[in-house]
N, C-alpha and C positions, 0 to 999 in steps of 0.2 A: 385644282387649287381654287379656292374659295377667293374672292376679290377683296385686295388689300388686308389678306389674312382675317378677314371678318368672317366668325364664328356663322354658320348654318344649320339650320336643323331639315331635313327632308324625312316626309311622312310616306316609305313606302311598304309600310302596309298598316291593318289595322283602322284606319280612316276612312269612315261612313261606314263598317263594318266589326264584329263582333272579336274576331281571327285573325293569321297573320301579322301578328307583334312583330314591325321591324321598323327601328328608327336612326336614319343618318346623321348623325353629329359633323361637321365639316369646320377645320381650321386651321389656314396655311396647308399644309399637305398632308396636316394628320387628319386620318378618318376614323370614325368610332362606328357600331354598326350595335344598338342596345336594343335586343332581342333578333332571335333569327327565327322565326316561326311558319309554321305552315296556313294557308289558306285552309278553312273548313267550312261545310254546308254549301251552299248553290254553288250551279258548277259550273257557269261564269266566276265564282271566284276562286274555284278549287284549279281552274285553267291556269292562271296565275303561277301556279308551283311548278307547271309547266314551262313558262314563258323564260329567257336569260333575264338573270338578276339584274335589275336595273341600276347597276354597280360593278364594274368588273371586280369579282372577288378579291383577287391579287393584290388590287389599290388599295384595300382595305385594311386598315392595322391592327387593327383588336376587337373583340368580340366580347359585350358583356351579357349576361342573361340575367331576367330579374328572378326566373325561376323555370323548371323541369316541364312544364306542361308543353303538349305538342304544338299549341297557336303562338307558343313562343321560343321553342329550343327546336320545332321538328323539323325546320329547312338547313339545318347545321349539316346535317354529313353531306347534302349536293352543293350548298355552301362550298367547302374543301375540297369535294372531289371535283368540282371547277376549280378551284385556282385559289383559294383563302389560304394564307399562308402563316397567318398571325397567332397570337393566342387568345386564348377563348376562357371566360373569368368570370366564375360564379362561387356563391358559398360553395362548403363543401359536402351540406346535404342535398344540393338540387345538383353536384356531380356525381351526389349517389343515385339520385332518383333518375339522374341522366343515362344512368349504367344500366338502367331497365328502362326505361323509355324508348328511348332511341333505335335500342335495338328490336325492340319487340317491333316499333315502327316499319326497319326493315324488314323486319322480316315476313311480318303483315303485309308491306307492298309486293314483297316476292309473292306471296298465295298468291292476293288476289287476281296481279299480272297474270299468275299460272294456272289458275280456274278461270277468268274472262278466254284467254287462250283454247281450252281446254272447252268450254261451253259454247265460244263463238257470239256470245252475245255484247262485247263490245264494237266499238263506232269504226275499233282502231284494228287494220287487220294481225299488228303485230301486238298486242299489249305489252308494256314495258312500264317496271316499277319506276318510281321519282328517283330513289336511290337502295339500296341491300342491306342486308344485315352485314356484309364487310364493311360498304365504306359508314355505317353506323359505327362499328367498332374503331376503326379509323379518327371518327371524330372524336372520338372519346379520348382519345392519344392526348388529343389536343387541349383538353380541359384544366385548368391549373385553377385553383382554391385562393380564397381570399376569405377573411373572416370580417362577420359583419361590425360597420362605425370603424372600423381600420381605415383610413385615406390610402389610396395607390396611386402612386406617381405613374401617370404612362405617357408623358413623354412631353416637349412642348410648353411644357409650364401646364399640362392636362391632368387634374386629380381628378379621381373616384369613389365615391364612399357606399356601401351599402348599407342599406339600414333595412332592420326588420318591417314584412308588409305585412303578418300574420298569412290567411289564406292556404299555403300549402307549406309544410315542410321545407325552410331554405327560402324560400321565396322571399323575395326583397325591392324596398323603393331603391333606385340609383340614383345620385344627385353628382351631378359633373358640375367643377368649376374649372371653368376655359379661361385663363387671365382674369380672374373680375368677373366675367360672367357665369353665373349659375343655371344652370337645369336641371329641372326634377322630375326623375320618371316616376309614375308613382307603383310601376308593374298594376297587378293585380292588386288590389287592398283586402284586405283579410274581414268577413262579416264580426264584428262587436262580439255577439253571442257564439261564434264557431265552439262548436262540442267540443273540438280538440284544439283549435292554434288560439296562441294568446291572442290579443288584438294590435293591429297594424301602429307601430310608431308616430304619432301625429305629424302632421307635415312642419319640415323645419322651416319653409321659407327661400323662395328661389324668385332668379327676376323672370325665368320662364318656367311654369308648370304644365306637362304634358299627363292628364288625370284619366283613366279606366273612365267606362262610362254604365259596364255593362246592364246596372241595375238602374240608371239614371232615372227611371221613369217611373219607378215602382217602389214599395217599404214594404219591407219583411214583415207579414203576419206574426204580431207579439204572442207568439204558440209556442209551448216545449215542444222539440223536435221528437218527445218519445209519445205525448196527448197526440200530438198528431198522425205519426205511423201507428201506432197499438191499436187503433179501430180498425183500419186497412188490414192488416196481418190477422187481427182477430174472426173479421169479416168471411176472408176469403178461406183460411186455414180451416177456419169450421166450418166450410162448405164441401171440404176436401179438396182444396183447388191449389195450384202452383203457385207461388209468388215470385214473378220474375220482377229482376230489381238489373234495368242496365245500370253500372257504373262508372265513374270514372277510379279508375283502379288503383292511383294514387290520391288520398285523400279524401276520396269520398266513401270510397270500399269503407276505411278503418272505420269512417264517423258512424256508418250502417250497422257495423259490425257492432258497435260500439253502444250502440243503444239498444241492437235485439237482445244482446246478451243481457244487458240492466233489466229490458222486458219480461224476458222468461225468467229471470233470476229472482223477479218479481210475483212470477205467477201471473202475470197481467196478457199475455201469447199463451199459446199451449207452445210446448218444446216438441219441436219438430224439425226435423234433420235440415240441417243451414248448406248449403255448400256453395263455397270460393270457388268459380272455376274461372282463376285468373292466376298463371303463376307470378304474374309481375306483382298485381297486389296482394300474393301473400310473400313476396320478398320483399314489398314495401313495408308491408306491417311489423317487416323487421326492422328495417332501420327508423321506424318509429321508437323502438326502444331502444336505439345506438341516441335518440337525441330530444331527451323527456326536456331537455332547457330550452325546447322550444316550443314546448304544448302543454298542455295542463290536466292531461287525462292522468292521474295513476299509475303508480308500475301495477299495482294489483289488478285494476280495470282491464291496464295494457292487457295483461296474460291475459283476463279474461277473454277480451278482444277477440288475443289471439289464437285462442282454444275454440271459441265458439265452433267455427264451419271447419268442414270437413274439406280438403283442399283436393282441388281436380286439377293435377299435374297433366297428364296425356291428352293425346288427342282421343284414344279409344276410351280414355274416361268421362271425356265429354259427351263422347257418341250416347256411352250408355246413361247417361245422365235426360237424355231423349225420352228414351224410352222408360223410364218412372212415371207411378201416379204419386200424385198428391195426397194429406197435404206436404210442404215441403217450401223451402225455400231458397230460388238459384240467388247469387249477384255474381255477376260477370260483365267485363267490359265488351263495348265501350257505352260513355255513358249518356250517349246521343244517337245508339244503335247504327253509327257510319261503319261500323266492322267488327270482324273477330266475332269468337263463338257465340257471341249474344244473338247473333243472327239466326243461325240452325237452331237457338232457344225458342227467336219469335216464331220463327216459321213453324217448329214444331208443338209446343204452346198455347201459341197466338189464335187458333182455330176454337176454343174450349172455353164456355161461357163461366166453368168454372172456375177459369184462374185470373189472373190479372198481373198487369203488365205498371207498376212504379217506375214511374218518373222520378227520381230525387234530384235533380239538377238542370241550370239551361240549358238549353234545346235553341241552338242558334238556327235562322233561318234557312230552311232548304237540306234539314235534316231529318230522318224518317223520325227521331223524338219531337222535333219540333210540328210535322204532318200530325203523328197520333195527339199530342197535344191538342192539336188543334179542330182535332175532332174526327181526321179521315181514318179510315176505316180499310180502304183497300190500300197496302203498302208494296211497294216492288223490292222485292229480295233477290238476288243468284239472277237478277235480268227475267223473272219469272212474279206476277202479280200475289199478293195472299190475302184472301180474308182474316182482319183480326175481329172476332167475336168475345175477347178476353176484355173485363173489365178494364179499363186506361183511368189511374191517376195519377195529377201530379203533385206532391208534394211541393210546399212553398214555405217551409222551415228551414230545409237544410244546404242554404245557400252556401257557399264560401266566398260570395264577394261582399264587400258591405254595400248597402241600400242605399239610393237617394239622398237620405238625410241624414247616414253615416258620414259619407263622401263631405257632404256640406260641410257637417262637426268637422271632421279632418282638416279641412282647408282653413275653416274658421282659426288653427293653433298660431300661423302667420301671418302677417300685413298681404296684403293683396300684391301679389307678380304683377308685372306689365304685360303679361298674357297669358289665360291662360285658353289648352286647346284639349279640347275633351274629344278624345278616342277610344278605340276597346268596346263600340257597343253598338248596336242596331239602330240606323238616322231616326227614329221616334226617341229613344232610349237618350239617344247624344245629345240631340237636340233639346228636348224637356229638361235634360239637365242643365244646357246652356242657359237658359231662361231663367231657372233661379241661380244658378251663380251671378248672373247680371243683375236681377230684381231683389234677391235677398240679401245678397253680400256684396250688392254693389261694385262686382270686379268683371273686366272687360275678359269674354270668353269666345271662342269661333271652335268647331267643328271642320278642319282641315280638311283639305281634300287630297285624295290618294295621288298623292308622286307631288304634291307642295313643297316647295321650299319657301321656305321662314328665313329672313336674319334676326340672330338674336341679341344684337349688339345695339338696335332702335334707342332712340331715348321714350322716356316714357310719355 
């Protein structure tokens, strides 16, 4: 119980760091828990998903998500399968993208546990997954739908409202009023220009705001997202080379898809065999067209979209997908190359001066997109080193978060909070952004630190 029922907020996870979306609301004996996410990249912070929640689950009462992506929904099923007992409340398109998310999750930690096993090349003599593709399904039981700008009573005199953040499918800012007091998550915020999501709802106004930070440090290159892939595809296609494209398989997959198809439809690419080998993102691509009121692509496009690539269901169809020459075109997750088939891509690929290796998305620190980014060259796969000799670019159009001076616009639509605390992004990223929220917009701003507790009941 929080002292004399005064409202708390505790930062535990996401703070100083990019991953990890989890934030504790505290007041009188109700608890809120807004985002449940995985740790990703350096693995000091991937330990973490290992460590007991710094919460016994049980105590916890409800569970909100601002959306499906894994740094925010992927610690849900060990969440339950310790002890969470409550319900678990999000739109009802990030409970669809949760219905392949999640499980794909498990079931990825099953492999990997059973290839580290199997090769002997982990730390741990027994490798054991975080959690399975059961208790992912498990979690899923658990999920109940709320639609967004609806208020939810949950309990205490505690309301909820979601409001649209653009950025992914479903994805949404949370803003809780605890008695009088307000807090505003702002999830993810959606980039201005996203190919496909409309743009994030401006900020309505809270006395505390907890703001993403991811891009804080940087502005989106004023580039068409297709001026800037169409030389790269052109490039390497007519050298007869591969173009592997990791992605993130929800949301970024479509936008990819979405503009080679315009390309070639163009004439401006040569047409040359696309292939999806991600079953989650071509079941995404579907419930893209279950919900056009929330993006701005076309139905006509859509189909387009959705016809381009040639979809690689199996495993023995990704094998053979190996062994092709170019040219040609993979996108398969993930989209920070931490797992799943895009691996047997690099490894097999990554060797061949002739093709090259897209980046379309951040690359959080202590990720092998984030090493190639950065220029290394020898990456460890399967516990085994690889030379990549493949062309490495990164594309800096096709963000999904807004930039720097999106962020700023956003905040600018209400009076300045009594505080606000910028999370979600890498301590350069967080930090640079703190600096002008103080200097530009003259509003008092801190970069929290991991396991902080705040009262948010201060006078100002």
């Amino acid at each position: 119980m929080t002292s004399e029922g005064r409202p708390t907020l505790r930062f535990l996870g996401a703070a100083g760091t990019v991953t990890g979306s989890r934030y504790l609301v505290e007041c009188g004996h109700r608890r809120i828990l807004i985002d449940c996410g995985l740790f990703q990249g350096f693995k000091q912070l991937r330990l973490r998903n290992r460590k007991p929640f710094p919460v016994q689950p049980a105590r916890i009462d409800t569970v909100l998500l601002t959306h499906a992506h894994l740094d925010h929904s992927g610690y849900l099923p060990a969440l339950i399968r310790a002890g969470y007992r409550g319900r678990v409340l999000c739109t009802p398109a990030t409970k669809e993208l949760c219905g392949l998310i999640l499980p794909d999750s498990g079931h990825l930690q099953e492999e990997e546990a059973k290839y580290a096993r199997r090769k002997q090349f982990s730390e741990h003599r027994n490798p054991t997954p975080l959690y399975t593709l059961k208790d992912a399904k498990a979690a899923l039981e658990r999920i109940d739908t709320v639609q967004f700008n609806a208020p939810v009573d949950l309990g205490d005199g505690i309301r909820a409202e979601f409001i649209p953040a653009g950025h992914l499918l479903g994805a949404a800012q949370i803003r809780l009023n605890i008695n009088g007091t307000t807090v505003h998550f702002s999830g993810d915020l959606g980039h201005d220009r996203d190919p496909l999501m409309r743009p994030p709802v401006p900020f309505g106004g809270a006395d505390v705001l907890v703001c993403e930070s991811t891009y804080g440090n940087r502005k989106h290159p004023d580039i068409d997202p297709e001026a800037e892939l169409a030389p790269v595809l052109k490039r390497v296609l007519g050298r007869g080379g591969t173009v592997l494209i990791p992605s993130f398989a929800v949301g970024r997959a479509q936008g990819l898809m979405h503009h080679i198809a315009r390309l070639m439809d163009r004439g401006k690419i040569p047409e040359v065999p696309v292939f999806l080998n991600s079953p989650m993102a071509v079941d995404a691509t579907e419930i893209y067209h279950r919900h056009h009121d929330e993006h701005h692509v076309s139905r006509e496009d859509c189909n387009n979209m959705f016809r381009l690539a040639k979809r690689v269901n199996s495993v023995a169809q990704s094998k053979e997908l190996n062994s092709r020459k170019g040219p040609m075109i993979i996108i398969s997750a993930s989209g920070m190359l931490t797992g799943g088939r895009i691996l047997h891509h690099l490894v097999s690929f990554g060797g061949d001066r002739r093709n090259a290796i897209v980046l379309s998305g951040f690359q959080a620190g202590g990720t092998r997109g984030a090493s190639l980014a950065g220029g290394a060259r020898d990456i460890r796969v399967f516990g085994e080193e690889h030379r990549i000799e493949a062309e490495v670019v990164q594309l800096e159009s096709f963000s999904g978060h807004a930039d720097a001076d999106e962020i700023l616009s956003w905040m600018r639509a209400a009076p300045a909070p009594r505080m606000t605390y910028l999370t979600h992004g890498e301590p350069d990223a967080a930090d640079t952004l703190r600096r002008r929220v103080a200097h530009e917009l003259g509003r008092r701003a801190r970069v929290p630190e991991h396991l902080e507790t705040i009262r948010m009941d201060a006078p100002k």
